[in-house]
N, C-alpha and C positions, 0 to 999 in steps of 0.2 A: 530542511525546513527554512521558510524565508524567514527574515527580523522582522515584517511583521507578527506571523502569526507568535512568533516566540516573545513577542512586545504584548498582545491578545492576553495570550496564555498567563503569564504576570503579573497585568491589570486585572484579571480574574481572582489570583490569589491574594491582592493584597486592598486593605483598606475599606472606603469607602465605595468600589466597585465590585466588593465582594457582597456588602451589606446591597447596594441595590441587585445584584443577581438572588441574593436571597430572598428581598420580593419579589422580582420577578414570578421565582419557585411558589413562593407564597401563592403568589396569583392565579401561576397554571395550575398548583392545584387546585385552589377555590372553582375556576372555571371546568376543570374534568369532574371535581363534585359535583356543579351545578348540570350536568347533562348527562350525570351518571342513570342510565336507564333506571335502577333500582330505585333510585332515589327518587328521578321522576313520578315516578311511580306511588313511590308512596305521600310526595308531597300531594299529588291531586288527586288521590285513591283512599279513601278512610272509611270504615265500617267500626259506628257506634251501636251496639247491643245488633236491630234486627233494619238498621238502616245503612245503604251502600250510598257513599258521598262520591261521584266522579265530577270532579267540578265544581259547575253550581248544581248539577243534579242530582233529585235523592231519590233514591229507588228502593222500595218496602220488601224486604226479600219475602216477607211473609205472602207476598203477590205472585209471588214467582214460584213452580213446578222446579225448573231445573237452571243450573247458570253454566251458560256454556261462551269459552273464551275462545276465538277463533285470531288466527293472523298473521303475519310475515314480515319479515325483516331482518336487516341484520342485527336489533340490540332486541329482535322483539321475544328471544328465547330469555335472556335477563329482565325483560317487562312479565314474561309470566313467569316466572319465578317471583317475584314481589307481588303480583296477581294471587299467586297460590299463598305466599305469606299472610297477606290480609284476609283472603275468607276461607281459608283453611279449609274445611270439609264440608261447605255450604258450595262448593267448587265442583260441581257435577261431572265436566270432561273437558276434552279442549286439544285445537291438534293448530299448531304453529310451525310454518316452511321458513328455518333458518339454513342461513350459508351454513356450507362444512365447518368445523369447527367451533362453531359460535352456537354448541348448545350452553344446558344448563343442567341443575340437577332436580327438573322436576317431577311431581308425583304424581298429578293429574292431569296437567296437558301434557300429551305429545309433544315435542318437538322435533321435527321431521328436517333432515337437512336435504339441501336440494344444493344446485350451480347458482353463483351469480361473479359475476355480473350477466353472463351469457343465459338465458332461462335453460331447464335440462327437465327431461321424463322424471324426476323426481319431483320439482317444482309441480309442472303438468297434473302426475298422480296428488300431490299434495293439494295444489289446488281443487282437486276434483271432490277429494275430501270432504276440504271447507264448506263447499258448494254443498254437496250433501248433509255434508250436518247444519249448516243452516237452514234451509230446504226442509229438514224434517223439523226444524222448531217451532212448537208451535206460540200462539200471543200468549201464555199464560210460561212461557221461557227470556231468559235474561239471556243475550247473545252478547258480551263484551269482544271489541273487537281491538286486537293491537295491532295498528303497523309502526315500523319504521323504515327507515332510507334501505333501499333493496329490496321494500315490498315489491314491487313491481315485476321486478325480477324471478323475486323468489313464490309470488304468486300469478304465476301466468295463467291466463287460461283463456285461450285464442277461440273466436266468435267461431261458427261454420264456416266453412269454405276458407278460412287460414290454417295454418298448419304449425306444430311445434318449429319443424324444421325454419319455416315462414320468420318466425318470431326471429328463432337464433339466426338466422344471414340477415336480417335489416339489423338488430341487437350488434350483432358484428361490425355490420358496415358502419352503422354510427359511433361506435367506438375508435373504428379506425381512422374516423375523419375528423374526429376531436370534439365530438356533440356534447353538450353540456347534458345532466340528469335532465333538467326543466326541456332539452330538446328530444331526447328519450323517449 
């Protein structure tokens, strides 16, 4: 190891460069709370007695037949889990296409894992899903919809005359040539 990094290592443990790494710590954690799905969630999500607050919107569920959550992402299996926490059994159904891995342990929506970054027949059938049960809501239904980063991904669902396959090789090739999400 060089006598820098053994100089690093030192300055680390001692003093005053220990006290600002501990804010630092400080920091990144405040910051990983501040964009913790769950949390987002519940800070712009509140249900007082028979009123749903998203935002500045308020929605009278007594107006509403059924509440159905639809959506896709990577954080979006932890956004309905905090979804199902605030309207508990007033929570009709709900089916969300997350990456492998990145479910949750919900009770009334779905979550459905599919491929991403690459879109896969999972995504595809998942999307198909969505598509459908939106499709059968009718106006007197509350469709909340989650995405986050990987929706795109994780909800494909290619016009006529494109193809799953279509998706995955451009999806590919822009990856391989170093496309930014926003070029995506």
């Amino acid at each position: 190891m060089s006598k820098g990094f053994l100089f690093a290592d030192t300055l680390l443990r001692e003093g005053r460069t220990r006290q600002r790494r501990q804010k630092a710590l400080e920091v990144l954690r405040a910051a990983l709370e501040a964009v913790d799905p769950v949390n987002a969630i519940k800070r712009h999500v509140s249900l007082q007695r028979n009123v749903l607050q998203i935002g500045e919107r308020r929605y009278d569920l007594n107006a509403y037949r059924r509440i159905i959550a639809v959506g896709a992402g990577k954080a979006s299996g932890a956004m309905a889990l905090a979804l199902e926490e605030i309207l508990g059994e007033r929570l009709t159904a709900g089916w969300v296409n997350v990456k492998d891995g990145y479910t949750a342990p919900t009770q009334r929506i779905r979550l459905h894992e599919a491929g991403h970054p690459v879109p896969d027949a999972r995504g595809l059938a998942g999307a198909q899903q969505i598509a459908r049960m939106v499709s059968e809501a009718g106006e007197d239904d509350l469709v909340i919809c989650l995405i986050s980063g990987g929706g795109s991904a994780l909800m494909t669902l290619p016009v006529e005359g494109v193809s799953l396959a279509d998706m995955q090789a451009l999806t590919t090739a822009l990856l391989r040539c170093g496309a930014t999400i926003n070029e995506i």
